[in-house]
C-alpha positions as CSV (number, residue, x, y, z in Angstrom):
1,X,0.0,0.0,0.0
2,X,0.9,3.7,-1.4
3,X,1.4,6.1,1.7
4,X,2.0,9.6,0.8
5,X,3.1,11.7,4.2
6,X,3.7,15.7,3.9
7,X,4.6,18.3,6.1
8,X,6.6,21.4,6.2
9,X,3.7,23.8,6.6
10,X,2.2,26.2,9.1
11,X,1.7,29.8,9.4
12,X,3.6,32.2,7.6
13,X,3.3,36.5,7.1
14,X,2.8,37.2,3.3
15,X,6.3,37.3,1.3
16,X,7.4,34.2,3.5
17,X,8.4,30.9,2.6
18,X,8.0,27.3,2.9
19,X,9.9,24.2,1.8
20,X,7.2,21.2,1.8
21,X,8.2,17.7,1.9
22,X,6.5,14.7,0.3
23,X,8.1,11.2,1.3
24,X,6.0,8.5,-0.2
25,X,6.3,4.7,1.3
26,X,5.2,1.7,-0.6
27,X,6.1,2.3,-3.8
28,X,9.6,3.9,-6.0
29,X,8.8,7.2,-7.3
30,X,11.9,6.7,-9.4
31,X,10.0,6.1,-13.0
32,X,6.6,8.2,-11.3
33,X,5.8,11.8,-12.6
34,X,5.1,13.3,-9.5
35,X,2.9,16.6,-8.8
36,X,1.7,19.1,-5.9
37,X,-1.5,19.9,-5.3
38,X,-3.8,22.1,-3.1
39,X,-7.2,22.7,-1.5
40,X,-7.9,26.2,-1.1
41,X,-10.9,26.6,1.5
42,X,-14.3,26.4,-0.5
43,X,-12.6,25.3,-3.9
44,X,-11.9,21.8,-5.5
45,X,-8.3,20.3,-5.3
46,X,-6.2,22.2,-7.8
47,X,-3.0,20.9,-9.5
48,X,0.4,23.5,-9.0
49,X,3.4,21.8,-10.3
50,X,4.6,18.3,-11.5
51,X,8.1,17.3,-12.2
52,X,9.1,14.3,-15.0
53,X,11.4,11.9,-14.9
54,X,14.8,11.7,-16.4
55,X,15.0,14.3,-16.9
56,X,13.5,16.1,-14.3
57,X,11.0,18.6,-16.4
58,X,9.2,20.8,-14.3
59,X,5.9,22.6,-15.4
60,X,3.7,25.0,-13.2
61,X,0.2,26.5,-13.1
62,X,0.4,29.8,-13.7
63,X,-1.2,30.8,-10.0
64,X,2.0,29.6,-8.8
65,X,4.6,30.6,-11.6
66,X,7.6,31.8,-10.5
67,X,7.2,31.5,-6.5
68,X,7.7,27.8,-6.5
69,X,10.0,25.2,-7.6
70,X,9.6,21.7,-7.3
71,X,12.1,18.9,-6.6
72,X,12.7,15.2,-6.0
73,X,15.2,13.3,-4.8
74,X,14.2,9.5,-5.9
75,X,17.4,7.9,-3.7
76,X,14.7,9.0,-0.8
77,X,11.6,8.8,-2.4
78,X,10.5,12.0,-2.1
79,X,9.3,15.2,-3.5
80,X,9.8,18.5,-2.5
81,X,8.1,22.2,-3.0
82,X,10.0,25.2,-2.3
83,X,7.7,28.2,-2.1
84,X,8.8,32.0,-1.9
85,X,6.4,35.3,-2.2
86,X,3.5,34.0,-0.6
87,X,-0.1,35.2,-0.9
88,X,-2.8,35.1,1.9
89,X,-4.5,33.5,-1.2
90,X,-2.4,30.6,-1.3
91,X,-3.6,29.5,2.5
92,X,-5.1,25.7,2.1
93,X,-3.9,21.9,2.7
94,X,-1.3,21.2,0.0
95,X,-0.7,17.2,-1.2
96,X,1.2,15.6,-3.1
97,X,0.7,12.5,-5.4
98,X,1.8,11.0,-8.7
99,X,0.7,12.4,-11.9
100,X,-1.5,10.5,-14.2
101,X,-5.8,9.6,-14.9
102,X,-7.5,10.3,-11.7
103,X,-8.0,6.5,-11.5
104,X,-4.7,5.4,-11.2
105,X,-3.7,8.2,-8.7
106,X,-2.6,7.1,-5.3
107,X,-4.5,7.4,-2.3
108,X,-4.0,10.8,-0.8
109,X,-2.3,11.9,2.0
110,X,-3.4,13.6,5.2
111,X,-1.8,16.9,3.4
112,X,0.2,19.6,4.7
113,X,-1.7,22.8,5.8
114,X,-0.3,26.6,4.6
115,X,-1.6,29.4,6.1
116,X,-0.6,33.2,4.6
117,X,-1.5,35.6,7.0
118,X,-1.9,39.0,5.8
């Protein structure tokens, strides 16, 4: 069984930062395009940034262009997501989970909660 565990958020002034971590059990990430998500309050789950394997091709939703970077490291099976400038409108529970059909996704995480004060 797949077990996706993040962490590395909490409460932050706008223009902070936060590093997120992703370390998934279960399963090798190694050949798995992996992505970032979040759950802003009152919204549906939105995708913010996936990375590719070998090589490691990053793409981002524009929301989040430019104030984040993602990562992996594969030798510890885990994603990461850097994130710089940020917006009391990026407060919500961010997760992270492989990319692919919404059927074949893993189950998710208990998620990582950011919160952007003003």
């Amino acid at each position: 069984q797949v077990q996706l565990v993040e962490s590395g958020g909490g409460l932050v002034q706008a223009g902070g930062s936060l590093r997120l971590s992703c370390v998934v059990s279960g399963r090798s990430i190694q050949f798995a395009p992996m992505g970032w998500f979040r759950q802003i309050p009152g919204k549906q789950r939105e995708w913010v940034a996936d990375i590719t394997t070998g090589p490691d091709v990053t793409t981002y939703a524009d929301s989040m262009k430019g104030r984040v970077t993602i990562s992996r490291d594969n030798a510890k099976n885990a994603v990461y997501l850097e994130m710089r400038s940020l917006e009391p409108e990026d407060t919500g529970d961010y997760y992270c989970n492989k990319m692919g059909p919404m059927t074949s996704l893993w189950s998710w995480g208990q998620g990582t909660q950011v919160t952007v004060s003003a």
